[in-house]
C-alpha positions as CSV (number, residue, x, y, z in Angstrom):
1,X,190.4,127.8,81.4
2,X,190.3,128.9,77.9
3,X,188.8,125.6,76.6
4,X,185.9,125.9,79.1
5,X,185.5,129.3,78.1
6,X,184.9,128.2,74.5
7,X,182.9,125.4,75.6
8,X,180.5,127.9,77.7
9,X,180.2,130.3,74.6
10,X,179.6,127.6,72.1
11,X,176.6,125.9,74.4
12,X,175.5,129.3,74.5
13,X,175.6,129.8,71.2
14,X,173.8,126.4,70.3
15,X,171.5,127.5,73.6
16,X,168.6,128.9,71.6
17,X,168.3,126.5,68.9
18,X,168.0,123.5,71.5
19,X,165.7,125.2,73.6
20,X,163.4,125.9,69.8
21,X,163.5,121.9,69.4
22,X,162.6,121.2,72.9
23,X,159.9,123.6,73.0
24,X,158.3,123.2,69.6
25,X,159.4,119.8,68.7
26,X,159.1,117.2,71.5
27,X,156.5,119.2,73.9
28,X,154.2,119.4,71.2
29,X,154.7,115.6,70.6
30,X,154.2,115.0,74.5
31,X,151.4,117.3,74.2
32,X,150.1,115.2,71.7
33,X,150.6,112.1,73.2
34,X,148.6,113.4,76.1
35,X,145.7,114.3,73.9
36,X,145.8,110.9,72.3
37,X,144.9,109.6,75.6
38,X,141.9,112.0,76.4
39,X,138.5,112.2,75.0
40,X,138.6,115.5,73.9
41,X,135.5,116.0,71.6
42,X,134.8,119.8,70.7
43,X,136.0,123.0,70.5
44,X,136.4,123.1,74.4
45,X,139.6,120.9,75.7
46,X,138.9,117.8,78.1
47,X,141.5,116.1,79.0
48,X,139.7,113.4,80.6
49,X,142.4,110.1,80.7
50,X,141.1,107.5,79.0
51,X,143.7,105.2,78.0
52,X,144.1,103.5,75.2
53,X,140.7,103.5,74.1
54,X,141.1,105.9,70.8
55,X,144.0,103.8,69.9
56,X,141.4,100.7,70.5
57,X,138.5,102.5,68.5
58,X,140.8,103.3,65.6
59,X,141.8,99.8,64.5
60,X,137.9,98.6,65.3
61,X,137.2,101.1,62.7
62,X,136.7,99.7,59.0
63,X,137.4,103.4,58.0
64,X,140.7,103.1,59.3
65,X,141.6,99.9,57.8
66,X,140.7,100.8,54.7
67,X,143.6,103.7,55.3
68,X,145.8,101.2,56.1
69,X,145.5,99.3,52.9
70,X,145.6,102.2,51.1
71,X,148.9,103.2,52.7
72,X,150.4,100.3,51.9
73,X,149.1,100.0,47.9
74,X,150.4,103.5,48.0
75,X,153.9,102.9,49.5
76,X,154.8,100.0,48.1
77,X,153.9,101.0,44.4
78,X,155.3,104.9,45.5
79,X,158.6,103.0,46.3
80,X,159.6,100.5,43.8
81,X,158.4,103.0,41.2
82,X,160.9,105.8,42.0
83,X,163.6,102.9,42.8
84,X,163.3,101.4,39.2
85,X,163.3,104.7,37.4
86,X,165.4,106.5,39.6
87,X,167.8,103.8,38.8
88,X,167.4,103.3,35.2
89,X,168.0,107.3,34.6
90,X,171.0,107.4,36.9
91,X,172.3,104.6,35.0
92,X,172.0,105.7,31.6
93,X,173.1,109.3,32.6
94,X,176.0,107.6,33.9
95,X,177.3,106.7,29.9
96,X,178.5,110.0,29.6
97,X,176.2,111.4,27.3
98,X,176.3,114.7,25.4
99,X,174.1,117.1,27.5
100,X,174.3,115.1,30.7
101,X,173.2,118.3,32.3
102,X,170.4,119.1,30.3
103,X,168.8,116.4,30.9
104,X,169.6,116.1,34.7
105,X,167.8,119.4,35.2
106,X,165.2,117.7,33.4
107,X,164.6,114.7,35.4
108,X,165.3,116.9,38.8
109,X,162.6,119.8,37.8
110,X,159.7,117.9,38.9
111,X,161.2,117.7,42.4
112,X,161.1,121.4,42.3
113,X,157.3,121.8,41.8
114,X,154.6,121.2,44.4
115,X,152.5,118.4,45.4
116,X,149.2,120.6,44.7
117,X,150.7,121.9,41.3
118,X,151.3,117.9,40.6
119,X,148.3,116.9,41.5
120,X,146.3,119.6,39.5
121,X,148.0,118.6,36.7
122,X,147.5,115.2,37.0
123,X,144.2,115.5,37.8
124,X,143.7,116.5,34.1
125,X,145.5,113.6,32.5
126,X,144.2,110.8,35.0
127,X,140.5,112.3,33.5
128,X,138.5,109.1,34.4
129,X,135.7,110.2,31.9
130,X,134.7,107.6,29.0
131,X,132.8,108.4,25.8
132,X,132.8,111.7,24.2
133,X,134.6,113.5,27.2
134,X,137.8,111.7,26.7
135,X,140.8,113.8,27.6
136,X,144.4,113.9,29.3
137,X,146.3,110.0,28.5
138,X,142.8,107.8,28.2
139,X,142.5,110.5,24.8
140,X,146.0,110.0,23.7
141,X,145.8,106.2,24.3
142,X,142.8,106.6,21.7
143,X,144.5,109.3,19.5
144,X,147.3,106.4,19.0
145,X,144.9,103.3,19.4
146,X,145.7,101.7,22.4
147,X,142.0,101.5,23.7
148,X,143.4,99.4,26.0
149,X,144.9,101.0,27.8
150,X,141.9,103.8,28.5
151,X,141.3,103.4,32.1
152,X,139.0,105.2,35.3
153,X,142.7,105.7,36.6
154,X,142.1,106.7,40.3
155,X,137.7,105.9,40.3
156,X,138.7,102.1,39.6
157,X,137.2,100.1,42.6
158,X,139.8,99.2,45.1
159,X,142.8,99.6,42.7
160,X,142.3,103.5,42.9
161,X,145.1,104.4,45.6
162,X,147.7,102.6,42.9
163,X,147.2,104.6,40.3
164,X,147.5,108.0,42.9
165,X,151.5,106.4,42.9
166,X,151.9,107.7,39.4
167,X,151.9,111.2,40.5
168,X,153.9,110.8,43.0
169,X,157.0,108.6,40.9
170,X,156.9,111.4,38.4
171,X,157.7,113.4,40.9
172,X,160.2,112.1,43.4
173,X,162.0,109.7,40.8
174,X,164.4,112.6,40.0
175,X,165.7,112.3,43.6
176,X,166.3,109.6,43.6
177,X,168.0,109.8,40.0
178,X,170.5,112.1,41.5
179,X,171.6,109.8,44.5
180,X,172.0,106.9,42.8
181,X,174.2,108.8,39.9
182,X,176.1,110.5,43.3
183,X,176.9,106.9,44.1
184,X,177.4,105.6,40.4
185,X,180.2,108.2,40.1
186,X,181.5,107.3,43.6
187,X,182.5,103.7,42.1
188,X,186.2,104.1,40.3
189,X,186.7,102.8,36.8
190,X,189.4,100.4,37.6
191,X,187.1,98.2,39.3
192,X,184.9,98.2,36.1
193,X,187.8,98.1,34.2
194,X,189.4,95.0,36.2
195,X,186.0,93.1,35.8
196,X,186.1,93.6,32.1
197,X,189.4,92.3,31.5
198,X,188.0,89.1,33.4
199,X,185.6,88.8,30.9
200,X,182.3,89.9,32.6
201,X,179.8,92.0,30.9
202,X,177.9,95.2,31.4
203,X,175.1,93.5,33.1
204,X,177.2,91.3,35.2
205,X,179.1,94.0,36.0
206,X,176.0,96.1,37.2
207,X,174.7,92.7,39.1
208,X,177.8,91.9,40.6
209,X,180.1,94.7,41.4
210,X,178.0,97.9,40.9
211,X,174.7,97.1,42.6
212,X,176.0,95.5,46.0
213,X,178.4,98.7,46.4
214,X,175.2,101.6,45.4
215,X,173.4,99.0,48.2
216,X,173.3,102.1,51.3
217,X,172.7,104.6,48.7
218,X,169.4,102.2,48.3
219,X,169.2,101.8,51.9
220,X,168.7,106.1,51.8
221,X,166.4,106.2,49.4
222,X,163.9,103.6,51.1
223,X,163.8,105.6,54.4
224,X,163.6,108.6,52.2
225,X,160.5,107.6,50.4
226,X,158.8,105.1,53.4
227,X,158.7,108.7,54.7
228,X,157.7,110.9,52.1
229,X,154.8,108.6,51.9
230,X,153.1,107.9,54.8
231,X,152.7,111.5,54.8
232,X,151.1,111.9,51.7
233,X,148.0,114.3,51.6
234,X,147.8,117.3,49.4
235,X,148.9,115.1,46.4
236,X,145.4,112.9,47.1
237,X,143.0,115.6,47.7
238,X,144.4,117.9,44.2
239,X,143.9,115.0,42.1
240,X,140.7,113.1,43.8
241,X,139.1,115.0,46.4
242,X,138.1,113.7,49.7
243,X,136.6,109.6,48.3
244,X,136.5,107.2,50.9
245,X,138.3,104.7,48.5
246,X,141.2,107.1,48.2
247,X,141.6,108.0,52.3
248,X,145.0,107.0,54.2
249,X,145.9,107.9,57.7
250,X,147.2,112.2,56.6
251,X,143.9,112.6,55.2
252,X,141.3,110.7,57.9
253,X,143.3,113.1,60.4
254,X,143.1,115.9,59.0
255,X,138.9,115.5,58.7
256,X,138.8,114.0,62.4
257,X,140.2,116.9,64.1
258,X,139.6,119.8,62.1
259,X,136.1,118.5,60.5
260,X,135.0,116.8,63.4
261,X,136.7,118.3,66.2
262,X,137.5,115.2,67.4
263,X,141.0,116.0,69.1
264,X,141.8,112.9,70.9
265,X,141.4,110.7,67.7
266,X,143.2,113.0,65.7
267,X,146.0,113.4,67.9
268,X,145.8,109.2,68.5
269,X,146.3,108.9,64.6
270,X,148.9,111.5,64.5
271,X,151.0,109.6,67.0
272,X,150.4,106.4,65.1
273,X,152.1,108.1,62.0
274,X,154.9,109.0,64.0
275,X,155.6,105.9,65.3
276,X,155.5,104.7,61.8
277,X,158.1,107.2,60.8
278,X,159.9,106.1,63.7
279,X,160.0,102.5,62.8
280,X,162.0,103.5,59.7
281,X,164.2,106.2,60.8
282,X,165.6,105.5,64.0
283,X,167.0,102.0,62.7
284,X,168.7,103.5,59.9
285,X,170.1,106.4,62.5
286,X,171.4,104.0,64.3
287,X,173.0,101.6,61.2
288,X,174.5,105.1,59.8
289,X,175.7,105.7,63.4
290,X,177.8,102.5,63.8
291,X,178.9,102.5,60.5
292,X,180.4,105.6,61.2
293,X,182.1,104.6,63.9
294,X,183.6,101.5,62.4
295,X,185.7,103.3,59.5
């Protein structure tokens, strides 16, 4: 009797939050979906079912499939950046050096600030202008005489998006600094110890032992950033505006339904984002569930 009792007080308990998920989570998503599939146009709702047919006009439109190139440029570039120096920082505040904390405050501030504080700042150092008007990196590439190297950063034709990745690895390469070094620490020093006595080296050692064992800590930080960036907006419009050449699927959404007032396309294209989300999380939910189980 007593165990139902606490049973009964702890669903109570957990009562209010569930029915705040239920409510504002996943009806608003079926709300959504139902949008998606009307041809609400205006500030009046019409929920007139049409199918499929927004989902159908999206990928017929070249707008959209410029988005989609863009979103991958973006996440592919956005992902092995923070990966590579995320790594390379956690490994090298691994050595135990003298102010190990200093510096991991360091790399981990940037996480702290803003995507619109980024991208304002980096709007000023990606300065695409040539000549005279040189300033941000294109005038300390030319200060140091690396004309080179002097770029349109995000204007250049159909490279653009890459360059928005910069930003963004500056950013979110901290995190990931701080996972890896979580798992880097995890690893015990006999087993680095062992392989040395065998004669293997620090970069065999890394290759052969360390890497394979940080491999879920890797796994993490994929999901982590495949969804930090197909939601990438305010980072885009503080350092380029609203260009064509710089849109992705956040930003044509955001004009569709609150420019346009086009609800049903917005919604449609806010459904296909989830999805996408989907596609990557629910897997690794389910991995991290079984793996659970297993130990």
């Amino acid at each position: 009797m007593r165990v139902n009792r606490e049973k009964v007080i702890s669903f109570l308990l957990v009562l209010p939050s569930i029915a705040a998920v239920g409510i504002f989570i996943y009806a608003f998503i079926l709300w959504s979906v139902r949008v998606s599939l009307s041809q609400w146009k205006g500030l009046l709702p019409d929920y007139t079912f049409v199918g499929l047919a927004n989902y159908i006009g999206l990928f017929n439109d070249p707008r959209f499939q410029i988005d989609i190139r863009n979103q991958a440029i973006f996440t592919v570039l956005f992902m092995i950046g923070c990966l590579i120096v995320g790594l390379a920082l956690a490994i090298l505040l691994d050595q135990n050096l003298k102010g190990e904390s200093f510096f991991r405050s360091v790399y981990l501030f940037p996480m702290a600030i803003s995507y619109i504080v980024t991208g304002v700042v980096w709007r000023w150092l990606m300065n695409p202008a040539q000549g005279s008007r040189l300033s941000g990196l294109n005038l300390l590439f030319d200060q140091m005489g690396l004309d080179f190297l002097v770029n349109r950063w995000h204007t250049t034709p159909y490279w653009g998006i890459a360059f928005i990745a910069l930003p963004a690895v500056w950013q979110m390469s901290g995190y990931i600094m701080a996972l890896y070094l979580s798992g880097l620490r995890s690893i015990p020093q006999e087993l680095r110890e062992a392989a040395r006595v065998d004669g293997a080296n620090e970069i065999q050692i890394y290759r052969h032992i360390i890497l394979p064992m940080i491999s879920p800590v890797t796994l993490s930080a994929i999901i982590i950033l495949g969804h930090i960036s197909l939601k990438v907006f305010d980072l885009i419009l503080a350092v380029a505006g609203k260009q064509l050449q710089l849109d992705v699927p956040a930003i044509y959404m955001w004009q569709t339904t609150f420019d346009g007032y086009f609800f049903g396309r917005g919604a449609a294209i806010g459904i296909l984002l989830l999805i996408s989300v989907a596609v990557l999380v629910i897997p690794y939910l389910r991995w991290n569930l079984k793996t659970e189980e297993s130990l």
